[in-house]
C-alpha positions in Angstrom: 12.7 -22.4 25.4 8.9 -22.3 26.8 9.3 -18.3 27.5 9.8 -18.8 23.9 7.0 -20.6 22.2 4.3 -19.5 25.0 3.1 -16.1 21.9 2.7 -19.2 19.4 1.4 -21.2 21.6 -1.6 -18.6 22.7 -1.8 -18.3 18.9 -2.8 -21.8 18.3 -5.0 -21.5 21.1 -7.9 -20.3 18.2 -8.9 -17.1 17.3 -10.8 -14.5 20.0 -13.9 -12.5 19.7 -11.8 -9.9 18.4 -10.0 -11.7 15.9 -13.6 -13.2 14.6 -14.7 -10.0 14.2 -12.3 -8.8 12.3 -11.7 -11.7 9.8 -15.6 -11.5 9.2 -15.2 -7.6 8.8 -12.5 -8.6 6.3 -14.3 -11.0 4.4 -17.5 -9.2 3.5 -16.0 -6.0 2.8 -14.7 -7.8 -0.4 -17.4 -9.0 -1.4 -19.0 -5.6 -2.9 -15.8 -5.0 -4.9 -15.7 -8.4 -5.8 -18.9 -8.3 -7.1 -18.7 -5.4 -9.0 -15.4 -6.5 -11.0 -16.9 -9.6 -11.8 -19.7 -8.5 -13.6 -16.8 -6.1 -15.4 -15.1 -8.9 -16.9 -18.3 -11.0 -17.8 -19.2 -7.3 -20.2 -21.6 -5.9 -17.4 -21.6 -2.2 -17.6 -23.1 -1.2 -14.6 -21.6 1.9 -12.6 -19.5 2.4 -16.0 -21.4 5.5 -17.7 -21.6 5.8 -21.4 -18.4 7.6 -23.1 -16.3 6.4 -20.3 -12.7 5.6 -21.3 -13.0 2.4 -19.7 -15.1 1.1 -22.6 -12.0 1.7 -24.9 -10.5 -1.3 -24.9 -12.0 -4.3 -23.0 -9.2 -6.9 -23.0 -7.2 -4.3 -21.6 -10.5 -3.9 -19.0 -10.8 -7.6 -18.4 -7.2 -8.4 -17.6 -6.7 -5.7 -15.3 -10.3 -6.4 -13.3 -9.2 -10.2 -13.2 -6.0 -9.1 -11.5 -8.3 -7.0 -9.6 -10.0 -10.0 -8.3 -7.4 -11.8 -7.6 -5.6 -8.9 -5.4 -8.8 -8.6 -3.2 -9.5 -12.3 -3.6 -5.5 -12.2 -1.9 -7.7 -10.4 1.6 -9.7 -13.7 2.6 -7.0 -15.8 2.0 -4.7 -13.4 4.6 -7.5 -13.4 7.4 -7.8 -17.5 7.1 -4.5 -17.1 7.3 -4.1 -14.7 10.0 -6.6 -16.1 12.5 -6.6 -19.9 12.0 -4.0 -22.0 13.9 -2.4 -23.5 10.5 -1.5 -19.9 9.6 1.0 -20.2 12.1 3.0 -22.6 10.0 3.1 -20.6 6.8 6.7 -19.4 5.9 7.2 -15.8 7.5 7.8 -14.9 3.4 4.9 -16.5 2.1 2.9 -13.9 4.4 4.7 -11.3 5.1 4.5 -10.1 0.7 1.0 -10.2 0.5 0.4 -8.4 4.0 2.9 -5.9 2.6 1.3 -5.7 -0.5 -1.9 -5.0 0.6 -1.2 -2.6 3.0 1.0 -0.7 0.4 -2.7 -0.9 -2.1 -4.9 0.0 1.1 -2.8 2.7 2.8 -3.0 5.6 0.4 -6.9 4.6 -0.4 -7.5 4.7 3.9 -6.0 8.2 3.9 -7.0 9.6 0.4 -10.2 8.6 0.1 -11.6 10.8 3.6 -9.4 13.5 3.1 -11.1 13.7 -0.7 -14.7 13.8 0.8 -13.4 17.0 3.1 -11.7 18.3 -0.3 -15.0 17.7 -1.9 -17.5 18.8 1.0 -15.7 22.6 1.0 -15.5 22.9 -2.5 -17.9 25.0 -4.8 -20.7 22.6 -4.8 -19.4 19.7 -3.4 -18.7 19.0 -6.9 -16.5 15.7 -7.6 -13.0 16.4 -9.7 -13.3 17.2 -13.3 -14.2 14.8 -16.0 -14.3 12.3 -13.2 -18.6 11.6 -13.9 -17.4 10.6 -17.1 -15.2 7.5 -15.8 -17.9 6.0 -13.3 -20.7 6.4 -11.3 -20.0 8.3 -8.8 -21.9 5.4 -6.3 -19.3 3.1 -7.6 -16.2 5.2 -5.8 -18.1 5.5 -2.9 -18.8 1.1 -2.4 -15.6 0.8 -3.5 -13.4 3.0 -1.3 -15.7 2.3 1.8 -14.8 -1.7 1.3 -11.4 -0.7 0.6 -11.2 1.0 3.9 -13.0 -1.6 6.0 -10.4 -4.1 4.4 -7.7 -2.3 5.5 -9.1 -1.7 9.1 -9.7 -5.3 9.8 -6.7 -6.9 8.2 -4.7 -4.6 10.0 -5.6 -5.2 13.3 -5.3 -8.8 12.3 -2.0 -8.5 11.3 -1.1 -7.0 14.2 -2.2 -8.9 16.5 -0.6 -12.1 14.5 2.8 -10.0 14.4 2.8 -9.1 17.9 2.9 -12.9 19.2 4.8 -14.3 16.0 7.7 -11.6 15.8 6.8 -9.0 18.5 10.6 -9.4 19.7 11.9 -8.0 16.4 10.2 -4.6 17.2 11.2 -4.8 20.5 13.3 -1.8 22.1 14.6 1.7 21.1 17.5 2.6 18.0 19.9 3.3 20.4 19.4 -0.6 21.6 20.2 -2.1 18.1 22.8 -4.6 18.1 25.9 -3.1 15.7 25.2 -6.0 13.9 21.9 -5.6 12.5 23.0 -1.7 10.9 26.0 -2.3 8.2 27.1 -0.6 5.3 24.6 -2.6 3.0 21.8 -0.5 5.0 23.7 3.3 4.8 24.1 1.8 0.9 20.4 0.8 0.3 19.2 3.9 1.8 21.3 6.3 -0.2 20.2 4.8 -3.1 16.8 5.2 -2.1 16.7 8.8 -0.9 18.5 9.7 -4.6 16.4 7.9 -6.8 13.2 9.7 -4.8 13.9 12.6 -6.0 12.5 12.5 -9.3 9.3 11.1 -8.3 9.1 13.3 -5.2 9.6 16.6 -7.2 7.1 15.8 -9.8 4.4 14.7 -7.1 5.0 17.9 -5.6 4.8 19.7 -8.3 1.5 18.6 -10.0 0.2 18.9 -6.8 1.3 22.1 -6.2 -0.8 23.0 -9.6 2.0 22.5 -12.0 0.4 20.9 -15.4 4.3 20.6 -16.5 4.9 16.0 -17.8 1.5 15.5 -17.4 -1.2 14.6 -20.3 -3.6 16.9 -21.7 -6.6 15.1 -20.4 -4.9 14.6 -16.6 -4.2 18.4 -16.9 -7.6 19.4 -17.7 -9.6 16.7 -15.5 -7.5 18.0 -12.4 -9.7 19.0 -8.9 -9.2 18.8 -5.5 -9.1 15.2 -5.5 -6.3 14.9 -8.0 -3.9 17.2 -5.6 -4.8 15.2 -2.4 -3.6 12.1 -4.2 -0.5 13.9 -5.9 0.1 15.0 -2.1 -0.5 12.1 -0.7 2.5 10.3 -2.8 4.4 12.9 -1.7 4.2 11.8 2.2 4.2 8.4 1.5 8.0 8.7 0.0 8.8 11.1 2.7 7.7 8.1 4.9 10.0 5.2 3.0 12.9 7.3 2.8 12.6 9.0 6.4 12.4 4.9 7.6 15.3 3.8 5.7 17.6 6.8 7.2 16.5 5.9 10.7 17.2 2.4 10.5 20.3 2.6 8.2 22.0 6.2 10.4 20.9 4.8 13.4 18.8 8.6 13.7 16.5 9.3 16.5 17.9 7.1 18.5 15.7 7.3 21.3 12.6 6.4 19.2 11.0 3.4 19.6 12.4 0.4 17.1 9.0 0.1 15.6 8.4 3.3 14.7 11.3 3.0 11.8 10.0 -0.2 11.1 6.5 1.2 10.4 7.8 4.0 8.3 9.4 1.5 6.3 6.6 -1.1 6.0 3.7 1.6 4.9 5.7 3.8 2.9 7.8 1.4 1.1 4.5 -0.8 0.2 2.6 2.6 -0.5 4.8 3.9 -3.1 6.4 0.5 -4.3 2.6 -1.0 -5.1 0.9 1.5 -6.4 4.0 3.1 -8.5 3.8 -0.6 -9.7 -0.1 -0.4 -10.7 0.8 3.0 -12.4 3.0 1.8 -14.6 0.9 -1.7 -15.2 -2.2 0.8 -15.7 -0.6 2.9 -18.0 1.0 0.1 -20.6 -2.6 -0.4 -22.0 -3.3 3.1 -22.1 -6.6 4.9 -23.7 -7.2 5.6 -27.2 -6.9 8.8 -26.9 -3.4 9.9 -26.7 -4.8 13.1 -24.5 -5.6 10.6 -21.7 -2.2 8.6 -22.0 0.8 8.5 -19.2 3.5 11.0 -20.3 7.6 9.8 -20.3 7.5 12.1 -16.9 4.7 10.6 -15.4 5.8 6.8 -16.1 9.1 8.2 -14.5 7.5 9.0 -11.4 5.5 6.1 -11.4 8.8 3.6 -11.7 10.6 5.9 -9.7 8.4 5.5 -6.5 8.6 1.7 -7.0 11.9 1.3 -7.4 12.3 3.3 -4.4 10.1 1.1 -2.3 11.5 -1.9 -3.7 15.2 -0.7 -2.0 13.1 0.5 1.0 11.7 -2.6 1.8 14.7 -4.2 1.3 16.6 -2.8 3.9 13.3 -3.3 6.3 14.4 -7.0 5.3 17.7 -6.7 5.9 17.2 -5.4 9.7 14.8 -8.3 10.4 16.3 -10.8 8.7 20.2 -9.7 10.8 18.4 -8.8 14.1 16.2 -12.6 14.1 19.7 -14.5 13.4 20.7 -12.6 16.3 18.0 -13.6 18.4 18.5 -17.0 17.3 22.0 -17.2 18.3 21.8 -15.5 21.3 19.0 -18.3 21.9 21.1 -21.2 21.1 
């Protein structure tokens, strides 16, 4: 019973240098984004250029930047939470949806957004995608993203390091060491599921970026660059990732790989494609006035595709935690 409490207790303990750091990394790395969607909703225009579709409809504009600021709002909360000794007491629930939601928001932006400067740097002038000067400002990506990216530096590594001494057992080991009961035929079942139902969404992902125009709108179509592809590529290897984690966990496959690397696969890839298939589809029911610029039947497929297919992704991630901490709890008793 002490070997047991001893990570919670060095928890309570207070935060380290390192975790100050981070949670004050975290915390003003909102507050540029924050900012900036607050003077959105209030009818500021800044960073938003004349002509831009964003201007079509502002309730549309002002509910979607108020959920906006709630979502990073969500990050301060999660480093309080994360670093002071009280956090310690929150239901593992409670924190473990937001965390997962906001790596699933942060993880394609942290990968997309560098890989779109490279894209950018070696293409014919640098020049940013089409049609994308006529959205915003091109300073306003830039603020954005490199908050974004901060965000998701520091509240990772505070999540970690929470993890590690709250539930670091659950992680523990390789496959090969997982108890028979914590794999079942609701996992093989889940995961199935899940590797079907991505195929629609992973086709069509690798299709547009591939250069196929075919399901998508005649204003995506013609504003595509380089940018576009890396994020239409970039969906692609995040559902690679939620299904490859579900089949390791559910087969019992590579057995000799560490337990957490399954679990990782799941986590990121299942919040990647389950959150922003999510904002995709949320995004796309108050479409643009122009019917050029709206989301397609194939493209709303896509986007409810990949979040269903997190949503059964993550739920087998569940499932393995939930079965294998009853396990350590009975072993315990």
């Amino acid at each position: 019973m002490t070997q047991s409490l001893a990570p919670a207790a060095r928890a309570t303990a207070g935060p380290g240098r390192a975790r100050r750091i981070l949670r004050a990394v975290a915390v003003v790395s909102c507050v540029p984004y924050l900012a900036l969607k607050a003077a959105w909703v209030a009818g500021s225009h800044v960073g938003i250029p004349e002509g831009s579709s964003l201007l079509d409809d502002r309730l549309t504009m002002a509910v979607i930047n108020g959920l906006s600021i709630l979502l990073d709002s969500a990050v301060i909360v999660l480093a309080l939470v994360l670093t002071r000794p009280w956090g310690l007491r929150v239901p593992a629930w409670l924190l473990a949806f937001p965390v997962w939601v906001a790596t699933g928001l942060l993880a394609p932006v942290m990968a997309g957004f560098p890989a779109q400067l490279v894209v950018r740097a070696f293409s014919a002038g640098g020049a940013s995608s089409a049609g994308r000067d006529a959205f915003l400002d091109e300073w306003v990506f830039t603020v954005v993203y490199t908050g974004f990216i901060a965000q998701g530096l520091a509240l990772g590594g505070l999540f970690v390091l929470y993890a590690r001494g709250r539930w670091g057992h659950l992680w523990r080991g390789r496959v090969w060491d997982l108890p028979v009961g914590t794999v079942g035929p609701a996992h093989r079942a889940l995961a199935v599921a899940a590797a079907v139902l991505a195929l629609p969404p992973f086709t069509l992902h690798a299709l547009w970026a591939c250069g196929v125009s075919a399901g998508l709108g005649e204003g995506r179509a013609a504003d595509r660059g380089g940018e576009f592809y890396v994020l239409e590529a970039l969906y692609v290897v995040f559902l690679l990732a939620a299904v490859t984690g579900a089949v390791l966990l559910a087969f019992r496959r590579g057995r000799a790989l560490p337990v957490s690397v399954p679990l990782s696969l799941v986590w990121v890839g299942s919040g990647a494609v389950a959150c922003w298939g999510g904002w995709l589809s949320l995004a796309s029911l108050g479409g643009p006035a122009d019917l050029a610029d709206r989301a397609t039947p194939l493209m709303n497929l896509a986007y409810a595709g990949q979040m269903l297919v997190g949503l059964l992704v993550a739920a087998i991630g569940v499932y393995h935690v939930a079965e294998r901490s009853a396990g350590t709890a009975r072993r315990a008793a």
